[in-house]
N, C-alpha and C positions, 0 to 999 in steps of 0.2 A: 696217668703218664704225662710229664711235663714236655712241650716240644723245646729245645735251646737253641733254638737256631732263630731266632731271630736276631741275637744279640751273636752280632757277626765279629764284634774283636777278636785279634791274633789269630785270625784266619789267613791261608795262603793264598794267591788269586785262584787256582783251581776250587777250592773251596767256597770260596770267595761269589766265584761264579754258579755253583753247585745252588750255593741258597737264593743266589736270584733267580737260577732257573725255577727254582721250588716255591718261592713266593711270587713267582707270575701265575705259576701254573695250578697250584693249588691253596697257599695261604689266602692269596687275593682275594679268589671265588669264594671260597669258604666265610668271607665277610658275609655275605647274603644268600649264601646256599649251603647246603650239605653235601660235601664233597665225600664221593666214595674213593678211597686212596689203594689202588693193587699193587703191589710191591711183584712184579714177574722178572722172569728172564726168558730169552730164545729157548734153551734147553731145556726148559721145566717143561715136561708133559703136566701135571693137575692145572699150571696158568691156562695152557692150552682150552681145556676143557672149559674153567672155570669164563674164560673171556666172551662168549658167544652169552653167559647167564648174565654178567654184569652189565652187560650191553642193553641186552636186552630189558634189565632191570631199569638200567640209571635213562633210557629212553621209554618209559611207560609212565617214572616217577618226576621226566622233565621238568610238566607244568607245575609240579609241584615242589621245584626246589631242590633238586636232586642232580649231581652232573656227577663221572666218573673223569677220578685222573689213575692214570698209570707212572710208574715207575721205574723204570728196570734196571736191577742193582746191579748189574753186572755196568751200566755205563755210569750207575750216581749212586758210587758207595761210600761215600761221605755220609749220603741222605740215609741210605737204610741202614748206617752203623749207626746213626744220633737214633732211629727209631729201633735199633736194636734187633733187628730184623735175622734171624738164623736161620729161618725157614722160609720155604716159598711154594704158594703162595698165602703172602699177608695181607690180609684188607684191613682195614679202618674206615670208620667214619670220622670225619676230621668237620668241625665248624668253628668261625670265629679265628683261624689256627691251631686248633687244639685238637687232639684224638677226644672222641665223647666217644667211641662206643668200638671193639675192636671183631669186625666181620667173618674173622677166620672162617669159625665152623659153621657159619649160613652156606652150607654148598647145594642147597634148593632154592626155587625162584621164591618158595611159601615161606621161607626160613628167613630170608633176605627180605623181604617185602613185610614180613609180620616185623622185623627191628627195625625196618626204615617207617613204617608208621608209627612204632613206639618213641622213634627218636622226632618223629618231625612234629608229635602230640606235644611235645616237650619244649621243643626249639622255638626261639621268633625266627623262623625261617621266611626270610622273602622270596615270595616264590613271580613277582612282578615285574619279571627281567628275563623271558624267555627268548630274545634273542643273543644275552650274553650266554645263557644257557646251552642253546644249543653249537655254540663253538666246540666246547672235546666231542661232542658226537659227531659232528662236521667230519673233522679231526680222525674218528674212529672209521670213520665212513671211507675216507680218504686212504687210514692205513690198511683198512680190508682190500682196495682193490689197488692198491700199492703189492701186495703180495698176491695178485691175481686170484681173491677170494670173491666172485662177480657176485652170489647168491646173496654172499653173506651181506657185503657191501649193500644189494642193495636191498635188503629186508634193514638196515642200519637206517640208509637213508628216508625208506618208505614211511617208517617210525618217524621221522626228524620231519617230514614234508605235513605228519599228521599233527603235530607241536605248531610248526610254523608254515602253513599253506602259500606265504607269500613270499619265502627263500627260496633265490635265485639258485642258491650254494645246494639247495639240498633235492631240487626237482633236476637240476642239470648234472648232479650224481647218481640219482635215482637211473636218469637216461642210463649216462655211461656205465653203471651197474649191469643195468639189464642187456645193455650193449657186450660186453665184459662174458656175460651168459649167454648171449647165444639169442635172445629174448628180443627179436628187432622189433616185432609188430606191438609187443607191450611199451615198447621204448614208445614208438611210434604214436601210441598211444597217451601214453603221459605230457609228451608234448603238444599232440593233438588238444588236448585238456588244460592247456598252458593259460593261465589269467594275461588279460593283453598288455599289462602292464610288466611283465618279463619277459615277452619275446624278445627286448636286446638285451638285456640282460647277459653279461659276458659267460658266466657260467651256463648260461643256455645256450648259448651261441658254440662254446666249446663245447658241449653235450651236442648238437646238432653237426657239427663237423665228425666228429665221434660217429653218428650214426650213418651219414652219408657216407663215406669212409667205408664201414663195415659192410652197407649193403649192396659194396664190390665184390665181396669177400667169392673166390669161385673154386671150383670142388677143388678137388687134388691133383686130378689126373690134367684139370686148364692150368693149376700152374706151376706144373714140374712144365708143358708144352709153353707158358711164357720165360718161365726160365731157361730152358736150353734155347729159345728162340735169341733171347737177349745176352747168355752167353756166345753163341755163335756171332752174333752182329752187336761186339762192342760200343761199334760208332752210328748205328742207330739208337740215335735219341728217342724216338719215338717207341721202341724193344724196351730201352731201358725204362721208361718211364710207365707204362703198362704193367711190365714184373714188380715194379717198386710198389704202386698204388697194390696190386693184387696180394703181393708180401705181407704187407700192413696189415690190409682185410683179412688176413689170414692171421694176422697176432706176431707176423715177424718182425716187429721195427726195424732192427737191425739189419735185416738184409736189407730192407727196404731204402732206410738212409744211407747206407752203403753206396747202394745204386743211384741214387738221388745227387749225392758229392761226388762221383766220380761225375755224373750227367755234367754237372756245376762246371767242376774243373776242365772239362774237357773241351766246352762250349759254352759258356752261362747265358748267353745271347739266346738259347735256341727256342725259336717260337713265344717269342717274347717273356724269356725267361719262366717259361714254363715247369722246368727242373725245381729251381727257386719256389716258384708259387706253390706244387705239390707238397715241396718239404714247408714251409712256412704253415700250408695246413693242418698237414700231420703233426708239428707241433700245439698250434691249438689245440687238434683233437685228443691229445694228450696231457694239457696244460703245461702253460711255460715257463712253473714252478718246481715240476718236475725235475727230478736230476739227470735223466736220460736227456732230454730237452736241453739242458743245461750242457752235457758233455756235447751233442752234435752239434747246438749252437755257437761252439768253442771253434768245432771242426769246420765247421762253415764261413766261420770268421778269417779260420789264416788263408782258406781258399782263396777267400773274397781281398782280403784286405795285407793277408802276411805277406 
């Protein structure tokens, strides 16, 4: 199976754009690795299933040259109409740019693992670049607890941390992972265990606010009792800024910056900008690439400045 998409003539900009998403994300890599290519979408139940095997494959086969990309054709159907894709889901192995080997029916880890040794016996696969490597699994790490998967997340990252023991990105996920699950003292742990040369390390830094954060977090019955306190006394700052912090550690952001922007608006001054510095954490501890981050950062702005 020939890929034609390299040769971009009489393409439209959408399309245009389609194949350089596709040559960053997978031709590239595929120059020096074997890329495993999933073709999913949201609604497929087998991707579903099938995504927790590849995961786990394409991060056991890291050091050896191995990364997972995804695809999902419902947003880049240009790309799985060139690869002719009817079904889902479609794997391949892709090197060099090319499909060499098409992974459909490996739906076992022994099935998957016995052709990715037959193929990498074959390949000059460079496998000498384990830190461009572990970027899609970063990447994978990042969308498991994007969709509040804590476990899964961090058995992803726990895998990436044993690849690369000195990534900042994948022990400061590992945190938030186990954070994410409910897992404080293991969190507590991994950092405890931190090489001293990542303690500032921004993604630990963000995994460590992450944890402090959480180990606010207080039963049910304290903060239904801060919330009605802090509904009842709007103009205590000090109400609102207790139910906020305790919201969060509870998994509510939302309530939480709610309360935080109106504190803002209402007083920004109060205790030395106190309101501010809460929220400005909680963003850390949830990183400030995030899109929720992104949207309150917006709401804070015309506060501040509209």
């Amino acid at each position: 199976m020939e890929f034609p998409l390299l040769a971009s003539m009489g393409l439209n900009l959408e399309e245009q754009k389609a194949v350089d998403r596709f040559r960053k994300d997978v031709v590239e890599p595929s120059m020096h690795a074997l890329v495993i290519l999933d073709f999913w979408a949201e609604w497929c139940g087998p991707c579903k299933a099938l995504t927790p095997l590849l995961e786990k494959v394409a991060a056991d086969y890291a050091d050896k040259g191995v990364i997972l990309a995804k695809v999902n054709v419902d947003e880049e159907q240009f790309i799985a109409a060139q690869f002719q894709v009817r079904s889902i889901p479609t794997v391949y192995a892709m090197f060099q740019g090319q499909p060499v080997a098409d992974l459909t029916n490996a739906r076992s880890e022994s099935q998957l693992k016995a052709t990715l040794d037959q193929l990498l016996a074959q390949l000059p696969i460079n496998s000498g670049e384990p830190q461009q490597d572990i970027e899609p699994l970063l990447a994978m790490g990042e969308a498991a607890l994007a969709e509040g998967d804590g476990p899964r997340a961090a058995s992803i990252f726990s895998q990436i941390a044993e690849i690369a023991p000195e990534s900042g990105a994948a022990l400061g996920g590992q945190v938030r992972a186990l954070v994410l699950s409910g897992d404080l003292d293991t969190a507590e742990q991994v950092l405890a265990a931190l090489p001293e040369a990542l303690r500032g390390d921004s993604d630990v830094t963000r995994a460590l606010a992450a944890l402090e954060l959480a180990r606010n977090r207080p039963e049910d019955n304290e903060l239904a009792a801060l919330k009605a306190a802090a509904d009842a006394a709007p103009a205590d700052m000090a109400a609102q800024l207790a139910f906020a912090e305790a919201a969060f550690a509870a998994g509510d952001r939302d309530a939480a910056a709610t309360r935080l922007l109106a504190a803002i608006e209402a007083d920004r001054e109060w205790s030395d900008g106190a309101a501010k510095a809460k929220l400005l954490k909680m963003f850390e501890a949830v990183g400030l690439e995030d899109p929720w981050v992104a949207a309150m950062r917006r709401r804070l702005s015309l506060i501040l400045f509209g």
